[in-house]
Rosetta silent file (secondary structure, phi, psi, omega in degrees, C-alpha in Angstrom):
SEQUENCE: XXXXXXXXXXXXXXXXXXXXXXXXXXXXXXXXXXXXXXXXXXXXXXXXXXXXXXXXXXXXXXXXXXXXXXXXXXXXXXXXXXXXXXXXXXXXXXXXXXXXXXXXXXXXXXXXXXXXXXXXXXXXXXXXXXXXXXXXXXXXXXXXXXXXXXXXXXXXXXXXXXXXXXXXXXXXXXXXXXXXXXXXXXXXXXXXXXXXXXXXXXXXXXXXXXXXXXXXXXXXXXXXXXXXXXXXXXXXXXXXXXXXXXXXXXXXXXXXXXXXXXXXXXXXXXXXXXXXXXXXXXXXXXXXXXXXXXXX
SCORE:     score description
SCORE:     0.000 S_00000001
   1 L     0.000  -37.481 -172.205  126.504  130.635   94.412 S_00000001
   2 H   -62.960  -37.049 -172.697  129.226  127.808   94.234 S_00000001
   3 H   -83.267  -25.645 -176.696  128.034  127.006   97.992 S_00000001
   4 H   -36.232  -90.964 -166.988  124.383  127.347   97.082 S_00000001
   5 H   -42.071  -25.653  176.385  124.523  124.642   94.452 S_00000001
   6 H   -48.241  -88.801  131.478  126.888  122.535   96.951 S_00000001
   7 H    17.994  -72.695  175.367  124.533  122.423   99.313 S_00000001
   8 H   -58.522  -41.343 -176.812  121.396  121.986   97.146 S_00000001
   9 H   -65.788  -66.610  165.887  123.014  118.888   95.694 S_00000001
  10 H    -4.739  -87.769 -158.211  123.976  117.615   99.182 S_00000001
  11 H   -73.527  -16.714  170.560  120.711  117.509  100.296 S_00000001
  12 H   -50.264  -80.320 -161.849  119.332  116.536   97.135 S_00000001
  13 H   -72.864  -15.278 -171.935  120.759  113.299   97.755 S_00000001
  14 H   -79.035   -6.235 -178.014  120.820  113.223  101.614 S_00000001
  15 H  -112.937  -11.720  173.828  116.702  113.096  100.999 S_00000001
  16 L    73.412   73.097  174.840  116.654  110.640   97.902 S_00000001
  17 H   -81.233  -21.486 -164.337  114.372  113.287   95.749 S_00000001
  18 H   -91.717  -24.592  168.122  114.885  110.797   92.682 S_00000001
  19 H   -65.255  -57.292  166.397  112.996  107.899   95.310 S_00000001
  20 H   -45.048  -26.987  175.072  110.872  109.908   96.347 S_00000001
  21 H   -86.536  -28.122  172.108  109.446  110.836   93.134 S_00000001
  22 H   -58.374  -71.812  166.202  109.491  107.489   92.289 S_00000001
  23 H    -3.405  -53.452 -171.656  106.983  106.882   95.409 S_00000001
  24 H  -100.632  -25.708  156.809  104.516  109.616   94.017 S_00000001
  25 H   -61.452  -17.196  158.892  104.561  108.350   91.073 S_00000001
  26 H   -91.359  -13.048  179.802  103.388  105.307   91.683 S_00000001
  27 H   -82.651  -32.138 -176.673  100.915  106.502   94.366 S_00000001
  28 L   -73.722  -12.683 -160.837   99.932  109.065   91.719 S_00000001
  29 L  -116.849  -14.894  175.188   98.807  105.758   89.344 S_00000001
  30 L   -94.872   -0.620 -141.274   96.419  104.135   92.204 S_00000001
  31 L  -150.785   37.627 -173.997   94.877  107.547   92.940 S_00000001
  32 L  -109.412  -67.543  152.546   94.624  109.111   89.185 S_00000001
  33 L    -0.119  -63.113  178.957   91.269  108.150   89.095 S_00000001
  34 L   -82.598  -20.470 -158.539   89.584  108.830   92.527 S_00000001
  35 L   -98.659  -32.223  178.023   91.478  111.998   92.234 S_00000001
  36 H   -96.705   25.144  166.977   90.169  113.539   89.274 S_00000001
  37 H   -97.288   -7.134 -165.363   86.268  112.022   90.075 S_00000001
  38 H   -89.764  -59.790 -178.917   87.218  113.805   93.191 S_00000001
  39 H   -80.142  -13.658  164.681   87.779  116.997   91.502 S_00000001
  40 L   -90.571  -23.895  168.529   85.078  117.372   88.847 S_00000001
  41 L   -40.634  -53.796 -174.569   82.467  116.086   91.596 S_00000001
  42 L   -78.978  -30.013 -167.543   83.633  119.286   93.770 S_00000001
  43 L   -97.989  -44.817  159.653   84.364  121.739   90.561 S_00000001
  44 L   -19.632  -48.334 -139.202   80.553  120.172   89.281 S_00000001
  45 L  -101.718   10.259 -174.736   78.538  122.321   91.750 S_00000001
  46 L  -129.208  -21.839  170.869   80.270  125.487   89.980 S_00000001
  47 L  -146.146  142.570 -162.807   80.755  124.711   87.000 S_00000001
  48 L   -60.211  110.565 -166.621   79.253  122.945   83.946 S_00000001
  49 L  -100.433   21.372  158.475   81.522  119.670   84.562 S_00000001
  50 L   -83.270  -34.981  153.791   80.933  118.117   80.963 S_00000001
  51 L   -71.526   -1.265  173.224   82.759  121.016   79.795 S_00000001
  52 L   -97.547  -11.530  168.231   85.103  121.406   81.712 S_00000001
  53 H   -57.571  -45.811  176.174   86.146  117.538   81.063 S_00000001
  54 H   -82.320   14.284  176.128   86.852  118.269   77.401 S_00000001
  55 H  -102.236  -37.485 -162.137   88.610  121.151   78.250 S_00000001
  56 H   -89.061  -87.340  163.162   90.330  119.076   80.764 S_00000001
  57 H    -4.767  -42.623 -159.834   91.178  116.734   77.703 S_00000001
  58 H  -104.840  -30.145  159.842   92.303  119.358   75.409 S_00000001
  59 H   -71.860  -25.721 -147.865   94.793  120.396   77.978 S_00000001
  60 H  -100.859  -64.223 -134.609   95.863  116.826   78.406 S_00000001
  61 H   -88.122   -2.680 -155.253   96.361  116.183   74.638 S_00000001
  62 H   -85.561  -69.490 -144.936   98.075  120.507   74.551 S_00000001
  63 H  -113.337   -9.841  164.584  100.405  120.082   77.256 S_00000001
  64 L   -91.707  170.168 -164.407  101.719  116.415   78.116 S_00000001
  65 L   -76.872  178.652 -171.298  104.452  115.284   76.838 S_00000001
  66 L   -90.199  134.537  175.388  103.923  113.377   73.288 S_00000001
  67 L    78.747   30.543  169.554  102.010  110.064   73.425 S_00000001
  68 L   -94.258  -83.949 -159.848  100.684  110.884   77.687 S_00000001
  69 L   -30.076  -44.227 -175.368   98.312  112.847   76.570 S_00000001
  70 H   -68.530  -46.941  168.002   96.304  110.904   74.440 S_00000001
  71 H   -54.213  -32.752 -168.044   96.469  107.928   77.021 S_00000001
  72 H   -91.626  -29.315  168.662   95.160  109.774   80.135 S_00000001
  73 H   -55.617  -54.849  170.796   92.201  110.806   77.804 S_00000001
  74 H   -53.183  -36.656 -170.172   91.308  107.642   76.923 S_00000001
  75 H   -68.197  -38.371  161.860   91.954  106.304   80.606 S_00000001
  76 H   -46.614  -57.968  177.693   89.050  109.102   81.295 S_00000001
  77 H   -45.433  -81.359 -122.795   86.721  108.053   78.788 S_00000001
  78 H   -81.897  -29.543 -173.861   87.174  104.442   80.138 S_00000001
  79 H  -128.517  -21.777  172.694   86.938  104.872   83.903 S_00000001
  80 H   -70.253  -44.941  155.664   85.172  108.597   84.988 S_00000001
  81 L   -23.316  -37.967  149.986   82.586  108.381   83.557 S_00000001
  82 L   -54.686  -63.123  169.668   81.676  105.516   85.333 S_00000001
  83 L   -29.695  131.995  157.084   82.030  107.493   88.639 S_00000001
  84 L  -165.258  147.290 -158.183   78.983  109.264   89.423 S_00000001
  85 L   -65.572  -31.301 -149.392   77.741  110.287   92.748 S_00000001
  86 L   -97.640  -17.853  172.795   74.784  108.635   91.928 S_00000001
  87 L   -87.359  -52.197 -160.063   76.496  105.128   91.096 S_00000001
  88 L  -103.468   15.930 -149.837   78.620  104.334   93.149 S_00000001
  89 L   -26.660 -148.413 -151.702   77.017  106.874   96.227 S_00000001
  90 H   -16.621  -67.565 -178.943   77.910  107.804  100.085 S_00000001
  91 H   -80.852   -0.439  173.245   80.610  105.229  100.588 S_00000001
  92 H   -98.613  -18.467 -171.524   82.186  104.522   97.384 S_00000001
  93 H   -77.552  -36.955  168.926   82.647  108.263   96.872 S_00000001
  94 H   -53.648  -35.219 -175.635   84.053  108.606  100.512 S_00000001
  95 H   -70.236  -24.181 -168.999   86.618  105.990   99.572 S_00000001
  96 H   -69.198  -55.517 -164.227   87.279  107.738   96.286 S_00000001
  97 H   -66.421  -24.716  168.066   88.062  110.885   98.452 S_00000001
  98 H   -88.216  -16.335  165.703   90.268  109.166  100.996 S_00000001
  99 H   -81.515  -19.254  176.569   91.994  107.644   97.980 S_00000001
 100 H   -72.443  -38.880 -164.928   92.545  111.241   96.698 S_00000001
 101 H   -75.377   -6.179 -164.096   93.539  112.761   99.976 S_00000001
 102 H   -82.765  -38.819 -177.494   96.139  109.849  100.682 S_00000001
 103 H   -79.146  -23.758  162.390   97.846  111.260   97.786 S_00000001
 104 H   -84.608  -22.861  158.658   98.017  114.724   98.797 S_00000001
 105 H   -69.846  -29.654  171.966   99.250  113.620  102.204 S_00000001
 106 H  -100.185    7.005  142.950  102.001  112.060  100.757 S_00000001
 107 H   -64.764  -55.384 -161.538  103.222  115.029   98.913 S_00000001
 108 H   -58.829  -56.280  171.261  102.887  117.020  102.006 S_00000001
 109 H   -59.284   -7.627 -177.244  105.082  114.296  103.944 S_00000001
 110 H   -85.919  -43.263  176.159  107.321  114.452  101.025 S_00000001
 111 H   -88.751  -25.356 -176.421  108.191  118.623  101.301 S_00000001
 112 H   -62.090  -45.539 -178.090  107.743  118.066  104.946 S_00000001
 113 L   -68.525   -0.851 -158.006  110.854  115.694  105.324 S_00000001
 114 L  -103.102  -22.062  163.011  112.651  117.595  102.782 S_00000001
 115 L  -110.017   37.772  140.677  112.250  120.679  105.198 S_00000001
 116 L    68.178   25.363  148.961  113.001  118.406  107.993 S_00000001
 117 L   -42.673  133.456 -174.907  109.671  118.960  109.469 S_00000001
 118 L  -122.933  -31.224  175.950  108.504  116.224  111.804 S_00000001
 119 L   -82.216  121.138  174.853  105.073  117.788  113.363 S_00000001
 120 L   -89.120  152.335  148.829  102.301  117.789  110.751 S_00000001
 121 L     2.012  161.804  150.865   99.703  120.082  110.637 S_00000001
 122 L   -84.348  146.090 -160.036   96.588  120.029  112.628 S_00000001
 123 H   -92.006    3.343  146.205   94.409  118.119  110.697 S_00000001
 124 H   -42.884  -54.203 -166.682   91.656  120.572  110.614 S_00000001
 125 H   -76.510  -58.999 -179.568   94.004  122.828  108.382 S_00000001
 126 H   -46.181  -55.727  175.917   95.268  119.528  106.473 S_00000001
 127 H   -69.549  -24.077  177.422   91.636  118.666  105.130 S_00000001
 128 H   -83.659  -19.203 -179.243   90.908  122.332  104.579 S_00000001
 129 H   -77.951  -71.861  160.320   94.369  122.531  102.444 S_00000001
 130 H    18.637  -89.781 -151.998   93.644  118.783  100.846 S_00000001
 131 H   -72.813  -14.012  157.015   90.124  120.054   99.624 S_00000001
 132 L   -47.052  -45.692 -155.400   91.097  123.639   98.405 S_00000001
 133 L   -98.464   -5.246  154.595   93.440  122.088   96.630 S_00000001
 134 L   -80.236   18.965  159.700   91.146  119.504   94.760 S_00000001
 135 L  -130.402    6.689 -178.764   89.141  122.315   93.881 S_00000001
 136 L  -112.344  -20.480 -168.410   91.616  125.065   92.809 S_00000001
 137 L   -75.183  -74.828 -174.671   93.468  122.174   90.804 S_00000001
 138 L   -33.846   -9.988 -170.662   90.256  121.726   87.963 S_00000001
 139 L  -100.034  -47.273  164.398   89.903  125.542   87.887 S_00000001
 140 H   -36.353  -94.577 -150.696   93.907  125.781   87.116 S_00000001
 141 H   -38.462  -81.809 -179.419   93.425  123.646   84.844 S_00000001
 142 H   -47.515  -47.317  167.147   90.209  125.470   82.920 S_00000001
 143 H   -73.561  -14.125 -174.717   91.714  128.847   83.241 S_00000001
 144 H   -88.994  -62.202  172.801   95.130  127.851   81.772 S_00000001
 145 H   -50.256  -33.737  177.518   92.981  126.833   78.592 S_00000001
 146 H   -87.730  -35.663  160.823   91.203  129.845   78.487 S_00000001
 147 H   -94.102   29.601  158.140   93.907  131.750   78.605 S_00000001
 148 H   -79.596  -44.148 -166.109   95.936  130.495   75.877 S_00000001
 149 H   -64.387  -43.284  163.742   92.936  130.520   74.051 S_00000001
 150 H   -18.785  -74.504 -162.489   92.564  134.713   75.062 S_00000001
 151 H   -86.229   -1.765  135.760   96.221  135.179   73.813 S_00000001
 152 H   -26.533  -59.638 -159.014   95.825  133.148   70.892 S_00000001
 153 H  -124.946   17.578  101.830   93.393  135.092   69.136 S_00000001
 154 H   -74.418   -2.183 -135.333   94.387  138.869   70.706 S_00000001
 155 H  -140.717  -27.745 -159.567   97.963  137.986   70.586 S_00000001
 156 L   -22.252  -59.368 -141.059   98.877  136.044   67.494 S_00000001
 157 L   -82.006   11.867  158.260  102.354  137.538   66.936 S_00000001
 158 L   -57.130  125.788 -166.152  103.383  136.266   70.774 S_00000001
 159 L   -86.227  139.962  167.068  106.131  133.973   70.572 S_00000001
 160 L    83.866   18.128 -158.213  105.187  130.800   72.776 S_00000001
 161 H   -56.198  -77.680 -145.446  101.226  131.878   72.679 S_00000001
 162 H   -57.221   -1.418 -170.219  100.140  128.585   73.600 S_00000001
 163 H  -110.229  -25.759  170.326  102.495  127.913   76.178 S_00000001
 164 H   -76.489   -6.933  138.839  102.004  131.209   78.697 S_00000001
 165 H   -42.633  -65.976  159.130   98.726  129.918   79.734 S_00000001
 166 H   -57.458  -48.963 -178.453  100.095  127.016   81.097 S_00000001
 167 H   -64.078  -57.855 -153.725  103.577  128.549   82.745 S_00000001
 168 H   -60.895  -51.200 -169.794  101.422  131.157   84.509 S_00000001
 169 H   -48.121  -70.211 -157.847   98.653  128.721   85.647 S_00000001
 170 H   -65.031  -27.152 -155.866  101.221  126.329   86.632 S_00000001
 171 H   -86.367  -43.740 -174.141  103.584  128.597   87.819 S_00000001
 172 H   -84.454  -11.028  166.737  101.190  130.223   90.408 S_00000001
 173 H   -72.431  -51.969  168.833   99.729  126.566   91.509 S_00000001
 174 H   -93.193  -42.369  173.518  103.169  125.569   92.790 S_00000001
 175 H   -47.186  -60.429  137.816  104.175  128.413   94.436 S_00000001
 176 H    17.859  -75.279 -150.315  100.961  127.917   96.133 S_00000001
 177 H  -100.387  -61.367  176.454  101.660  124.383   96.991 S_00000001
 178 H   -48.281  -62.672 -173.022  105.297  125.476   98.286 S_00000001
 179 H   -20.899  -67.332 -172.705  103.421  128.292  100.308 S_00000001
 180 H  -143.659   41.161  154.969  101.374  125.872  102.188 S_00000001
 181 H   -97.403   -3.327  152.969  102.047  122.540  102.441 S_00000001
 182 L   -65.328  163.325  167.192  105.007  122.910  105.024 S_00000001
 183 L  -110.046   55.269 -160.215  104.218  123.194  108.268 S_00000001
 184 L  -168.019  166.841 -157.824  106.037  126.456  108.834 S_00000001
 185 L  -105.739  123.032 -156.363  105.541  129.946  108.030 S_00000001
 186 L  -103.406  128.476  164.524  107.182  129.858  103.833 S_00000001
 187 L   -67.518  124.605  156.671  108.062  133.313  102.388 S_00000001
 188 H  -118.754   52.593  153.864  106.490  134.126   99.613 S_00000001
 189 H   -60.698  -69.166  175.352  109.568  135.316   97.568 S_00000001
 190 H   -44.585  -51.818 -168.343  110.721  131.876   97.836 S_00000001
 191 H   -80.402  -68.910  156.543  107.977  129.929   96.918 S_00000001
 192 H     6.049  -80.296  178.064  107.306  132.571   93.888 S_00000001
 193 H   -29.066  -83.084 -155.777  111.074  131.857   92.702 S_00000001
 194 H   -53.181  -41.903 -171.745  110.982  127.819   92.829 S_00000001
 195 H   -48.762  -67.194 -175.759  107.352  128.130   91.234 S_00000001
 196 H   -98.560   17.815  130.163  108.520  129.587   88.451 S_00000001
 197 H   -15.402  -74.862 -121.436  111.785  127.286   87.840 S_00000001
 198 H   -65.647  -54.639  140.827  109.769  124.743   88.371 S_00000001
 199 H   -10.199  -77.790  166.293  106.949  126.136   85.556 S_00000001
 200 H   -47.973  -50.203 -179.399  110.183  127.099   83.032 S_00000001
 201 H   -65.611  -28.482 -176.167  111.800  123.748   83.743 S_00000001
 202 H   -80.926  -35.307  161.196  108.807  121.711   83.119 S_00000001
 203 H   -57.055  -48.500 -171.836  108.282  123.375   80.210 S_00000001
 204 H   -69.641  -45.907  161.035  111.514  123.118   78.811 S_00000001
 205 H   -49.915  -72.860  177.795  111.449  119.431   79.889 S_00000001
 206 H   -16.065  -64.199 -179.873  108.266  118.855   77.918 S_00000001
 207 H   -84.755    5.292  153.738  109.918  119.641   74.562 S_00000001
 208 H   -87.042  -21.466 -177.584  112.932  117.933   75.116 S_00000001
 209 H  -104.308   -7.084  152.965  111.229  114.559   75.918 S_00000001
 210 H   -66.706  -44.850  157.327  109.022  115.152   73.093 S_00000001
 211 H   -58.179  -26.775  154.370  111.975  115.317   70.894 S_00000001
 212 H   -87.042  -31.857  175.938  113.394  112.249   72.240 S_00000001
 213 L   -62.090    0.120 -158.746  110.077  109.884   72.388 S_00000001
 214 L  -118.705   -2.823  163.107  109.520  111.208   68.863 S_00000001
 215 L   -97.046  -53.971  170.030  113.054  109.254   68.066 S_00000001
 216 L   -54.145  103.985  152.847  112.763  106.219   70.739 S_00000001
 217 L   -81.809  -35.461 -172.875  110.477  103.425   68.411 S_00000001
 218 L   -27.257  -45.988 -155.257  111.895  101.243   71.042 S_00000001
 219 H   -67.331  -66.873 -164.581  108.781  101.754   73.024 S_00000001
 220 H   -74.535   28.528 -168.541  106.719  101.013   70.342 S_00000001
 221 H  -125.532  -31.187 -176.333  108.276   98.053   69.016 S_00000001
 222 H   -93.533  -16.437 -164.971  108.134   96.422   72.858 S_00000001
 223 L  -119.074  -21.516 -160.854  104.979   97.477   74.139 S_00000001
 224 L    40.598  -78.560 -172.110  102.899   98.121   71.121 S_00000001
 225 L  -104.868  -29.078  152.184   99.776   99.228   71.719 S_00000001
 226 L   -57.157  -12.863  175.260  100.697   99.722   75.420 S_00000001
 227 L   -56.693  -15.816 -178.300  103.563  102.052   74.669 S_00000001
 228 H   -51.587  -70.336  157.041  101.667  104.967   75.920 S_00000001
 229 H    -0.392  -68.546 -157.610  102.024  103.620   79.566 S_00000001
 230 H   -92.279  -40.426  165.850  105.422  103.406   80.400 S_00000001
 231 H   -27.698  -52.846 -171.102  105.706  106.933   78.776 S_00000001
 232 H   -68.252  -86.765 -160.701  103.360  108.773   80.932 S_00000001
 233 H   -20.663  -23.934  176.173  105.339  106.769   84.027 S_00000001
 234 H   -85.431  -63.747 -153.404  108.276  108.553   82.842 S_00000001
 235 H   -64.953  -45.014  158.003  107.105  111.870   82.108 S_00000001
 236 H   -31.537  -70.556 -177.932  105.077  111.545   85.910 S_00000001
 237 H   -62.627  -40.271  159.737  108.461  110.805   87.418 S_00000001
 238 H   -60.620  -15.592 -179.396  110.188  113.806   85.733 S_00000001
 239 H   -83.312  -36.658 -176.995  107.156  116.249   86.962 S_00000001
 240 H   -81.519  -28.145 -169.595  107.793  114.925   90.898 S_00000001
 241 H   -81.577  -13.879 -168.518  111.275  115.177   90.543 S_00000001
 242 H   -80.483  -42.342 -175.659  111.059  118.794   89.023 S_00000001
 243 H   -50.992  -85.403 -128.050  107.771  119.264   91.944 S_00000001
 244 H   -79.855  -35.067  159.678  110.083  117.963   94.798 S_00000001
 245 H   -56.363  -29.420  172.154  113.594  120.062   93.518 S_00000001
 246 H   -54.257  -94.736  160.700  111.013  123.073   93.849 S_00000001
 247 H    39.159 -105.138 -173.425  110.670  121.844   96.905 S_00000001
 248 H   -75.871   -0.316 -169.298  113.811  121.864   98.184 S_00000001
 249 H   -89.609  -32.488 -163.700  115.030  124.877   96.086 S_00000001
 250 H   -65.893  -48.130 -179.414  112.184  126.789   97.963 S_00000001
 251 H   -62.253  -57.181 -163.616  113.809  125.670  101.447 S_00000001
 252 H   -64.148  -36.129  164.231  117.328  126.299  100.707 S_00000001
 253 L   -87.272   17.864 -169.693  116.247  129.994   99.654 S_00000001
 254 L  -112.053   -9.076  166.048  114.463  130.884  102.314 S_00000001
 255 L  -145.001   73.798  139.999  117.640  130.060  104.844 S_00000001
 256 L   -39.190  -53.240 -168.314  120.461  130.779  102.563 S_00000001
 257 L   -60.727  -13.842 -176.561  121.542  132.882  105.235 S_00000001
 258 L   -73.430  -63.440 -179.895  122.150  130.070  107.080 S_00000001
 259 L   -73.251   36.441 -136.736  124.622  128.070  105.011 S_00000001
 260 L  -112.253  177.442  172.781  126.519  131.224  104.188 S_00000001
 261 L   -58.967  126.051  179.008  130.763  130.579  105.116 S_00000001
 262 L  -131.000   76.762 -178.242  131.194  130.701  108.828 S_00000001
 263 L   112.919 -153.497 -173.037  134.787  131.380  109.473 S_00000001
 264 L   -97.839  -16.844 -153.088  137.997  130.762  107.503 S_00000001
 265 L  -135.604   84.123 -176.365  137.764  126.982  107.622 S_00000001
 266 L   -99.947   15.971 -153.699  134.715  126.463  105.025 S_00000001
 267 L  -126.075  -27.701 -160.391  136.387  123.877  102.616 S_00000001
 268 L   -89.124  129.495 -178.848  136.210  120.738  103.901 S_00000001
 269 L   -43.609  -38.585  152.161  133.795  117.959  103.090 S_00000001
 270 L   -44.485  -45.383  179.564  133.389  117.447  107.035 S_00000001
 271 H  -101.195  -10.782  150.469  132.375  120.341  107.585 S_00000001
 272 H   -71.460   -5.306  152.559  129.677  120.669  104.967 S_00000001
 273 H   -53.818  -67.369 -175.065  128.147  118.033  106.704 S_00000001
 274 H   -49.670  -59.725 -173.201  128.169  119.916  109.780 S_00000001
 275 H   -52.289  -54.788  149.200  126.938  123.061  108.032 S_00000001
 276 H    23.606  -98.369 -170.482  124.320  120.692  106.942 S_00000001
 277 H   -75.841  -38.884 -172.210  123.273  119.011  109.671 S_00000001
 278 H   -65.996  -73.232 -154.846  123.159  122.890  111.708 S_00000001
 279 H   -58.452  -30.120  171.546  121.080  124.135  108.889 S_00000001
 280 H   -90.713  -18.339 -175.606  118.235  121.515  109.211 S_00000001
 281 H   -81.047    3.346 -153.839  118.479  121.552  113.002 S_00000001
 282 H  -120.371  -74.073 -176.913  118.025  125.269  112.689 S_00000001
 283 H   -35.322  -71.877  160.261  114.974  124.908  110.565 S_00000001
 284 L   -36.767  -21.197 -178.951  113.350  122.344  112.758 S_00000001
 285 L   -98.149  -15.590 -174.678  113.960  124.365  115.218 S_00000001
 286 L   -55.986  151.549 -155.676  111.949  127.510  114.668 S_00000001
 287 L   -83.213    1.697 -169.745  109.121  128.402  116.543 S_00000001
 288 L   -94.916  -14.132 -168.671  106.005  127.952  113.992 S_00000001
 289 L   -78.426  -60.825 -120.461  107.214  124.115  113.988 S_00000001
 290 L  -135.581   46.830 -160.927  106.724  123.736  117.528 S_00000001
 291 L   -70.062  -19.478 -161.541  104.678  126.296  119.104 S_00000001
 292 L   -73.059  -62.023 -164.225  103.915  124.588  122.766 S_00000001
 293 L   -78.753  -16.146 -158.816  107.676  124.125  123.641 S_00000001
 294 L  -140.148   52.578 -148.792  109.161  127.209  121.977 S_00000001
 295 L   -65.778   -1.436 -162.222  106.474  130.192  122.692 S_00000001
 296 L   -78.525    0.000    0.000  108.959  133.084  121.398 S_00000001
């Protein structure tokens, strides 16, 4: 276990996960927009998509951290609405969709380097994950509210009602997402596991950074009416960094076996490098990365 955690930290930092999240978080702030006009346009032809917006809302103001929510609701009111197929047609909605997909590529290049994948996908499979997964995200999203609402009112005396809607949804989204955004064949035991960390930790996060922003007036004393802003920027960058330790938690369990003590003369800071360095060259190396060169 002591070697696990070695290890996970190691690579933690040999990949920058705290940059990286930084990255998608700001890539997550040009593309928060295109990406959900992206996803009730596609979730529209199945569903009634005025209701599912306030639903979409009502999750927003449920489940973000205190003082997000209310801001990304408002940032809806102010700019989706505007979107429509019919306003802005062929080409502004293609752009909207290439601004969504840019952002889902650079998650996918994000778990790829972190499982030290270098060959992407074919991009037939990449636009078929891309658009699954703008249309499975608004449906998450609508089903996690309905079933809180379910165990709400069959349920009462459940400790945490309103919150196992959301863990499950969420929990079974990222595992998902671990599943099959690598470009390698992902157990899924592994991905299962980090999802639901990642789904407990995020949760857990949530109410601790409610409890401090509900203490910090700094914000609102600097930003005023703007404090909302740098909040959600925070609470984004804790959700990629929790997304991207899934991530890597997901990797490291699926070749434990790898890093396990290989001889007597384990101890040394050199050679956890080496063990390291073996362990990603050993990944990289497997045959679903590479199928041309390495038919076995």
């Amino acid at each position: 276990m002591a070697k696990f955690l070695r290890m996970y930290c190691r690579l933690w930092n040999r990949h920058q996960i705290p940059m990286r999240a930084a990255a998608l978080t700001y890539t997550l702030m040009l593309s928060l927009v295109p990406l959900l006009a992206v996803c009730l346009s596609a979730v529209s032809l199945v569903i009634d998509v005025k209701r599912l917006t306030v639903e979409f809302k009502l999750f927003l103001f449920k489940h973000l951290a205190i003082g997000t929510g209310k801001f990304v609701g408002q940032y809806i009111d102010i700019f989706l609405y505007k979107v429509r197929f019919k306003t802005i047609g062929y080409v502004g909605f293609a752009v909207l969709l290439l601004t969504a997909l840019f952002l889902l590529g650079s998650v996918e290049e994000s778990i790829n380097r972190i499982w030290g994948i270098r060959r992407k996908k074919a991009m037939w499979k990449r636009f078929l994950i891309y658009n699954l997964l703008l249309f499975i995200g608004p449906i998450s999203v609508a089903l996690s509210v309905a079933t809180s609402t379910v165990v709400q009112k069959f349920f009462p005396q459940l400790l945490l009602k309103a919150n196992l809607g959301i863990v499950l949804i969420s929990w079974l989204f990222l595992s998902f997402t671990y599943k099959i955004f690598p470009n390698k064949r992902v157990d899924w035991k592994a991905a299962l596991t980090a999802g639901m960390l990642v789904a407990l930790f995020t949760e857990l996060a949530k109410w601790g950074y409610a409890s401090y922003i509900a203490k910090a007036l700094l914000y609102n004393k600097v930003y005023g009416s703007l404090a909302a802003l740098p909040l959600f920027l925070i609470w984004m960058y804790l959700n990629w960094i929790l997304f991207l330790g899934g991530a890597l938690f997901t990797f490291m369990l699926q070749h434990q076996e790898s890093f396990k003590v290989r001889g007597p003369s384990g101890g040394s800071g050199t050679n956890s490098e080496t063990d390291e360095l073996d362990l990603l060259n050993q990944a990289t190396a497997e045959p679903n990365d590479e199928p041309e060169t390495n038919p076995k």
